[in-house]
C-alpha positions in Angstrom: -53.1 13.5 18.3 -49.5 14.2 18.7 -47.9 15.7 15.6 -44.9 13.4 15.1 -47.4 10.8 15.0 -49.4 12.2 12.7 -46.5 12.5 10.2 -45.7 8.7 11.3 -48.7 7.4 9.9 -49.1 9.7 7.3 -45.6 8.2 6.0 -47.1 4.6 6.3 -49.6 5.5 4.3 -49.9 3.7 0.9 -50.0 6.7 -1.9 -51.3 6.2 -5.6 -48.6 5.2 -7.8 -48.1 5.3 -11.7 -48.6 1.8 -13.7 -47.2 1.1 -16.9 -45.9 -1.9 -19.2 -42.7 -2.8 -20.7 -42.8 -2.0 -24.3 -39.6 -2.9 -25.8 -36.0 -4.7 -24.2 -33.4 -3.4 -26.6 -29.9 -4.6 -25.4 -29.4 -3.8 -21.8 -32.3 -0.6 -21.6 -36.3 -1.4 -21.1 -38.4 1.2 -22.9 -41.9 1.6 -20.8 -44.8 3.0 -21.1 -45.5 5.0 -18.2 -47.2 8.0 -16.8 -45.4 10.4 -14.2 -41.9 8.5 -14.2 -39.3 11.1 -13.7 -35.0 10.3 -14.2 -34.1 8.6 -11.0 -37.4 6.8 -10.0 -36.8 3.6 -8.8 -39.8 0.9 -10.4 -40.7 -2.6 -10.6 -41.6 -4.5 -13.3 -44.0 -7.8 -12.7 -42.0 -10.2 -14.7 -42.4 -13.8 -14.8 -41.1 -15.3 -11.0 -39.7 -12.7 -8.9 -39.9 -9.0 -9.2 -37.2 -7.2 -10.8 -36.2 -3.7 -10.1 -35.1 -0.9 -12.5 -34.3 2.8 -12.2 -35.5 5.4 -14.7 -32.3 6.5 -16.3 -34.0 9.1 -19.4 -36.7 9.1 -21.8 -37.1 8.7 -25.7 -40.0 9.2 -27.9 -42.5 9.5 -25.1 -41.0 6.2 -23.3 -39.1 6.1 -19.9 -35.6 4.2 -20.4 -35.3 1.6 -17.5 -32.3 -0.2 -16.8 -32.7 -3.3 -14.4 -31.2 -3.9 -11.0 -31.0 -7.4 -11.7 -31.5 -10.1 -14.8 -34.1 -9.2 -17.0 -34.6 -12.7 -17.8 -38.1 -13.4 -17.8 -39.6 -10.0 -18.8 -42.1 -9.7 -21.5 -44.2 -7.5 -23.5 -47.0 -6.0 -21.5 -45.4 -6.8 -17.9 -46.5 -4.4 -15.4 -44.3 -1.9 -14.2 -44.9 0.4 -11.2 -43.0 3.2 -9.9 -42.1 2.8 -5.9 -42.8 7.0 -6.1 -39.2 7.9 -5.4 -35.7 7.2 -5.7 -34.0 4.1 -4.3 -33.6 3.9 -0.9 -31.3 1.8 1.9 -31.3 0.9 5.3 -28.3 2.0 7.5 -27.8 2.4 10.6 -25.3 1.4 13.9 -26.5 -1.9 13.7 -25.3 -2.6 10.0 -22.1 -2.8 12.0 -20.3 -6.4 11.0 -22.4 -7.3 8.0 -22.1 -7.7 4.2 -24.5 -6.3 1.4 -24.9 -6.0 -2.5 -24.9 -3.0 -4.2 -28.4 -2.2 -3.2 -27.7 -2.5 0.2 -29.5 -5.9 0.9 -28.2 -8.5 3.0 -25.3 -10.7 1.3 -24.5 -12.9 4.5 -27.7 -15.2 4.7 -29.1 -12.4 7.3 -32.2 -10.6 7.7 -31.3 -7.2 8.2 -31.6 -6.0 11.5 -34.8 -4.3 13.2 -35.0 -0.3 14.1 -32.6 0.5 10.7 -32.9 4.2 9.2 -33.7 5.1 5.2 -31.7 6.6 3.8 -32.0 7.9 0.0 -29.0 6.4 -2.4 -28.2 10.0 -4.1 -27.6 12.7 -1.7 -26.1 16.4 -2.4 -22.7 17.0 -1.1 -22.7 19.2 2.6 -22.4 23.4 2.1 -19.0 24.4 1.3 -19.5 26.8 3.9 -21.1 23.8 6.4 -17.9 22.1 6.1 -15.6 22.1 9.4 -11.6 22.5 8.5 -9.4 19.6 8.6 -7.1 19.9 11.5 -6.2 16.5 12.9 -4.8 13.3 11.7 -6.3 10.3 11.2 -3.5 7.5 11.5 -3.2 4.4 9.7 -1.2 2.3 11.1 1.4 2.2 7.9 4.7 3.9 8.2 4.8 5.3 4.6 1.5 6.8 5.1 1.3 8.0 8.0 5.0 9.6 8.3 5.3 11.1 5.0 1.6 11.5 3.7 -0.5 12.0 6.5 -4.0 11.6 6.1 -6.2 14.4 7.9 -9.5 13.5 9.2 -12.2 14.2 6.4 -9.5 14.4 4.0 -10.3 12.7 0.3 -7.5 10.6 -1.5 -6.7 8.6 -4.2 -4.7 5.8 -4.6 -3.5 5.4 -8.0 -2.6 1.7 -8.6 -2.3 -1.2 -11.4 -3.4 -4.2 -11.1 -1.3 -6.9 -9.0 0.8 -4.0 -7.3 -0.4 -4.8 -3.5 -3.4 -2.0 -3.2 -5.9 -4.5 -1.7 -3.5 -5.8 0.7 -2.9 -1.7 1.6 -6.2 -1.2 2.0 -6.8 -4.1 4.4 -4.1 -2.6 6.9 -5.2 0.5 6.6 -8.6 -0.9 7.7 -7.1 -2.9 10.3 -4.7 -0.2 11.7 -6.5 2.9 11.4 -7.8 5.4 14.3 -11.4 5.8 12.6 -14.5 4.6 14.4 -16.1 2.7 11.6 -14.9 2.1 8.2 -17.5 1.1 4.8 -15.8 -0.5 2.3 -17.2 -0.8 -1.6 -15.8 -3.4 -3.5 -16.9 -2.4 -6.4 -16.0 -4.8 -9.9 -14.0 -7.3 -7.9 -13.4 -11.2 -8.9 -16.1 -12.8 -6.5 -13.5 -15.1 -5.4 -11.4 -11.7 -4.2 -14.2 -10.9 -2.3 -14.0 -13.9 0.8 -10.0 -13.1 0.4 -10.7 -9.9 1.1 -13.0 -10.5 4.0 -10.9 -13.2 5.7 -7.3 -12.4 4.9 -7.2 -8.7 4.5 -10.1 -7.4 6.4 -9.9 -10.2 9.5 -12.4 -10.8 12.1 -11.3 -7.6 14.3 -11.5 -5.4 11.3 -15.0 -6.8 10.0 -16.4 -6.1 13.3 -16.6 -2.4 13.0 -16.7 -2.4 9.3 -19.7 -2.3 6.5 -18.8 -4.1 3.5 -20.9 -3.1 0.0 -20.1 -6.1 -2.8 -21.1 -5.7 -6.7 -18.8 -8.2 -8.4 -17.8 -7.6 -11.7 -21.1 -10.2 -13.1 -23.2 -7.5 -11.5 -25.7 -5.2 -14.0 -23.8 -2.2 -14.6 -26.3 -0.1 -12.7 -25.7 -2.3 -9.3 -21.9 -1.5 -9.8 -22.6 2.2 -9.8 -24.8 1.8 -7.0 -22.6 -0.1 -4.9 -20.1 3.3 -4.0 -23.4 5.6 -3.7 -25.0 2.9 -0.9 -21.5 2.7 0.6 -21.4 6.6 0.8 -25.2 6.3 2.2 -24.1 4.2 5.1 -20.8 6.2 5.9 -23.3 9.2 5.6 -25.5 8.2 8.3 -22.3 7.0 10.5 -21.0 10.7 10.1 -24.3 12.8 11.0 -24.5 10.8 14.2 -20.9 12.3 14.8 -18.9 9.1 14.1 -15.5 9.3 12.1 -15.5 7.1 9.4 -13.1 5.3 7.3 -14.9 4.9 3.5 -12.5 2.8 0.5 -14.1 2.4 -2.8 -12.2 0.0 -4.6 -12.6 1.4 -7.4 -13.7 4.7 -8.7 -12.7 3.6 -11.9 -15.1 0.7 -12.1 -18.1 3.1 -11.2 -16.9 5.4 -14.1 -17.1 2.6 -16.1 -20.3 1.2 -14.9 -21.6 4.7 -15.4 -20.5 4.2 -19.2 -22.7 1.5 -19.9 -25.5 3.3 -18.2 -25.0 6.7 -20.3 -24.5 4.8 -23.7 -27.3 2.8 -23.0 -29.6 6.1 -22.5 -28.3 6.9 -25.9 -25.6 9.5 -24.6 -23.0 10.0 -27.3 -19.4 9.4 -26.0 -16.9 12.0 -25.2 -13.5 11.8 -24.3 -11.8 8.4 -24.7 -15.0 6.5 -24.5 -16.2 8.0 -21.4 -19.9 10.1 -21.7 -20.3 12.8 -20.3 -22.6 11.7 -17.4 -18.9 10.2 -16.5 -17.7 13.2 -15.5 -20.9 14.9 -14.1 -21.3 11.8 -11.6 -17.5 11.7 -10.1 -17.5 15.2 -8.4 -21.0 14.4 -6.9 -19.6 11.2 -5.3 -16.2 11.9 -4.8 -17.4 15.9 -3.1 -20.3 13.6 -0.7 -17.2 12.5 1.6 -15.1 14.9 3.7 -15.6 16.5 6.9 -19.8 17.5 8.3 -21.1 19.5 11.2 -20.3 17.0 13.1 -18.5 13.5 12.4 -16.5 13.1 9.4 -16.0 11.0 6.1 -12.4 10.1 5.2 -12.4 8.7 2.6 -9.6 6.6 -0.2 -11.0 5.8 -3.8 -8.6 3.7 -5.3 -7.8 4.6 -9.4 -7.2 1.8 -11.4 -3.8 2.9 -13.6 -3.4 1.4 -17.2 0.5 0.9 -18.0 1.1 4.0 -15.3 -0.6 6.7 -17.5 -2.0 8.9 -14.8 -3.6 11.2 -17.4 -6.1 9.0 -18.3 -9.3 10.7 -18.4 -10.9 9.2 -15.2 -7.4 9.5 -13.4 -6.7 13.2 -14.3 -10.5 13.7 -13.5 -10.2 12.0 -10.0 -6.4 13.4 -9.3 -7.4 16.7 -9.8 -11.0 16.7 -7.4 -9.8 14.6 -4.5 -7.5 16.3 -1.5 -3.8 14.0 -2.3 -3.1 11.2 -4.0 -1.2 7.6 -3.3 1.1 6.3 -5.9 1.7 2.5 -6.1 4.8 1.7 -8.1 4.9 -1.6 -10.1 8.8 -1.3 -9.4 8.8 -1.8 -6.3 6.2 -4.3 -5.9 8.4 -6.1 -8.3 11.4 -5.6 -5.8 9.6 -7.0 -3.2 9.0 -3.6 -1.9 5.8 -3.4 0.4 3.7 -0.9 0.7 5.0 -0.3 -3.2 4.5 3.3 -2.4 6.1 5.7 -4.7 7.2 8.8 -2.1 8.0 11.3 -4.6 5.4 11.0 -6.8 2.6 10.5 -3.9 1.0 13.8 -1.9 -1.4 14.7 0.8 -2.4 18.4 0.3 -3.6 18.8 4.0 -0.5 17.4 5.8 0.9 20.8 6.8 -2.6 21.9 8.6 -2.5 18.4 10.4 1.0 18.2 11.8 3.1 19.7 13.8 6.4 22.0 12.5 8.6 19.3 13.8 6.9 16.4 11.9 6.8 18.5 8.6 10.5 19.3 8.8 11.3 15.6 9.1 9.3 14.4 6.8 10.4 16.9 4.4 14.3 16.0 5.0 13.1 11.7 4.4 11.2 13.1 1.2 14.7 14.7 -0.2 17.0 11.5 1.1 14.5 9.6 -1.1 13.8 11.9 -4.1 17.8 12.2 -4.4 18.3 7.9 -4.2 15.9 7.4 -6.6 17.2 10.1 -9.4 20.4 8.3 -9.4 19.3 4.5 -8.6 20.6 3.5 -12.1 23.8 4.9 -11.5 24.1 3.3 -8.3 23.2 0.2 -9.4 25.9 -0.2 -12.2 28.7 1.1 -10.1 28.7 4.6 -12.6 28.0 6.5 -9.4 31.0 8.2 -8.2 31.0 9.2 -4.5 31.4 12.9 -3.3 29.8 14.0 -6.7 26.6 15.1 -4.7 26.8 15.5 -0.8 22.7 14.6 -0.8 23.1 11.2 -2.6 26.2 10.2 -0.5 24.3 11.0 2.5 20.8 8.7 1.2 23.4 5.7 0.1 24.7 5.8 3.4 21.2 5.8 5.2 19.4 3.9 2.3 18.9 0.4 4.2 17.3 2.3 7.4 15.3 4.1 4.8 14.1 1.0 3.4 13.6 -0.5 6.7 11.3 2.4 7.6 9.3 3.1 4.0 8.6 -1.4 4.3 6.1 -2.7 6.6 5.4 -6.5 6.1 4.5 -6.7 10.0 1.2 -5.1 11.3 0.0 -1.5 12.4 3.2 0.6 13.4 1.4 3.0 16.5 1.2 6.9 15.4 4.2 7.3 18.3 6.7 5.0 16.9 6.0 6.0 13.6 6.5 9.7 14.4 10.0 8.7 16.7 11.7 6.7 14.2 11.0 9.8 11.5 12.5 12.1 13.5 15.6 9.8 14.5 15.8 9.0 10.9 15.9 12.9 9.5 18.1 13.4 12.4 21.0 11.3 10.7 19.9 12.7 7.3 21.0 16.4 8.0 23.9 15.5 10.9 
């Protein structure tokens, strides 16, 4: 018999697996009883009705901690539990293409997945430093701001640091809309379920959900779903990336999966750190946020969006993401206040890659935009009161002069600006800035 088939129906083959019982439910934790579990197992427990799945998350006094995928509404003393052998696992694959799925990757659109789907394990180890390929091109976006002055390589990692009600969904869903990638996996991770349809309707559209994955774990979701929902979302881009795709992956919001990861590590009875936060916290965000980035062969570009209390952006999980990620995107509640869209904040955004991604000429202009900004906005107060006196600074009378075209350039209510008008309209622009 051939060998691959012998591996084929050695796979299929049912294996024996541990059985235990539920011992205790103390607040969101089952303790079982239960021989051979190891951390990361997922199990099922035989409850009353459906079955409910749980992952292994530590062990006390000789009992494995479980905490459910799910309600644990109906679970009881003695219930059986079983381990499935192995970690959780999804399906991915080119024909995921289109759909929508909860945060353990099953079917959310009244669907059966499709036929001929890959496994895929949840938890994966980040590619070899060394396996890694450089980043060398751009990957455009479609949005002036972005691509112009922070331009986004192809593998590269960023952040966009943003408070609530300052535009960042509406960013991401042009982004998704105008960007060069080949498929994009979003994770809405924490979101109001009724942002979720205005999400897929408004700011995704049709043409964008059509190459797009979408993972969904509203904020109702166990806290362990939540935290899975960005690890199933890296899983797909994963397996769009080692078939040499490049991929487009927004997590919306890494802070949400710290925080999910909070209740999981206080729950396993690990004693809080800094601010709150465990430290599992901080052991889990490199291992996600290091997963993305360029392979042997496609890539993984990814944006994790940071949810920023009153603008502190040393917050622990901010600092923590800030400093990890390859550049970071700041949205200003000023200027979503004035009306200002994308509420970018120039000076205080950077991509760390942009010199190895554009050309000499591009770098200069951008660079020469950056300072006409940078100089307005020190002295915007001034301006605005009429305390400005002009000739004082030759760099400040030269950005009033060109401010409105500066605005005209840094807003973009309409849709995807093309990567050539984007890059002429720079140039023309930091043209008049130095004449």
């Amino acid at each position: 018999m051939d060998l691959a088939a012998l591996r084929a129906a050695l796979a299929e083959t049912p294996t024996l697996r541990a059985v235990g019982s539920v011992r205790a439910v103390i607040g969101l934790t089952l303790h079982v009883s239960l021989v051979g579990a190891r951390v990361g197992d997922a199990v099922l427990i035989q409850r009353r009705g459906e079955a409910l799945l749980g992952e292994v998350v530590g062990f006390r006094e000789g009992e494995a901690i479980v905490l459910p995928l799910g309600d644990p509404s109906g679970v009881g003393p003695e219930d059986e539990v079983r381990s499935t052998g192995g970690p959780l696992r999804v399906a991915a694959g080119e024909a995921l293409l289109g759909r929508v799925l909860d945060g353990l990757g099953r079917p959310l659109d009244g669907r059966p997945l499709p036929e001929g789907l890959a496994q895929v394990p949840v938890e994966r180890p980040p590619p070899s430093a060394l396996g890694r390929r450089p980043v060398r091109a751009p990957l455009t976006t479609g949005v002036r701001a972005i691509d112009g002055l922070l331009t986004i390589g192809e593998g590269q990692r960023v952040g966009l640091f943003a408070g609530s009600g300052v535009g960042k969904s509406t960013l991401l869903g042009a982004i998704t809309r105008g960007t060069s990638a080949d498929v994009v996996v979003v994770a809405l991770v924490g979101e109001r379920g009724r942002e979720v349809g205005e999400f897929l309707e408004q700011s995704l559209g049709e043409a964008g959900r059509a190459r797009s994955v979408v993972v969904v774990a509203t904020s109702d979701a166990p806290a362990l779903e939540r935290l899975k929902a960005a690890q199933v979302a890296t899983s797909v881009a994963e397996s769009f990336r080692d078939a040499g795709q490049r991929v487009l992956l927004l997590v919306d919001s890494v802070t949400r999966v710290a925080r999910a990861q909070r209740e999981v590590g206080l729950a396993a009875g690990e004693p809080p750190a800094r601010r709150g936060y465990p430290p599992s916290v901080f052991a889990l965000l490199p291992r996600l946020l290091e997963r993305s980035g360029q392979g042997e062969r496609g890539s993984i570009t990814a944006l994790y969006t940071v949810l920023v209390e009153g603008g502190d952006m040393d917050e622990p999980i901010a600092d923590e993401v800030r400093g990890i990620l390859d550049g970071h995107v700041v949205l200003s509640r000023a200027l979503a206040a004035r009306g200002h869209y994308p509420a970018i904040d120039i000076p205080a955004s950077l991509s760390r890659v942009m010199g190895a991604v554009v050309s000499p000429a591009h770098a200069a202009a951008a660079r020469a935009l950056r300072e006409l900004v940078g100089a307005y906005e020190e002295k915007r107060e001034l301006i605005g009161l009429g305390a400005y006196v002009a000739g004082a600074e030759p760099r400040v009378d030269r950005a009033r002069a060109l401010w409105p075209e500066v605005e005209r350039f840094l807003c973009q209510p309409e849709g995807p600006v093309p990567w050539e008008t984007t890059l002429a309209q720079l140039r023309a622009l930091a043209a008049r800035a130095e004449a």
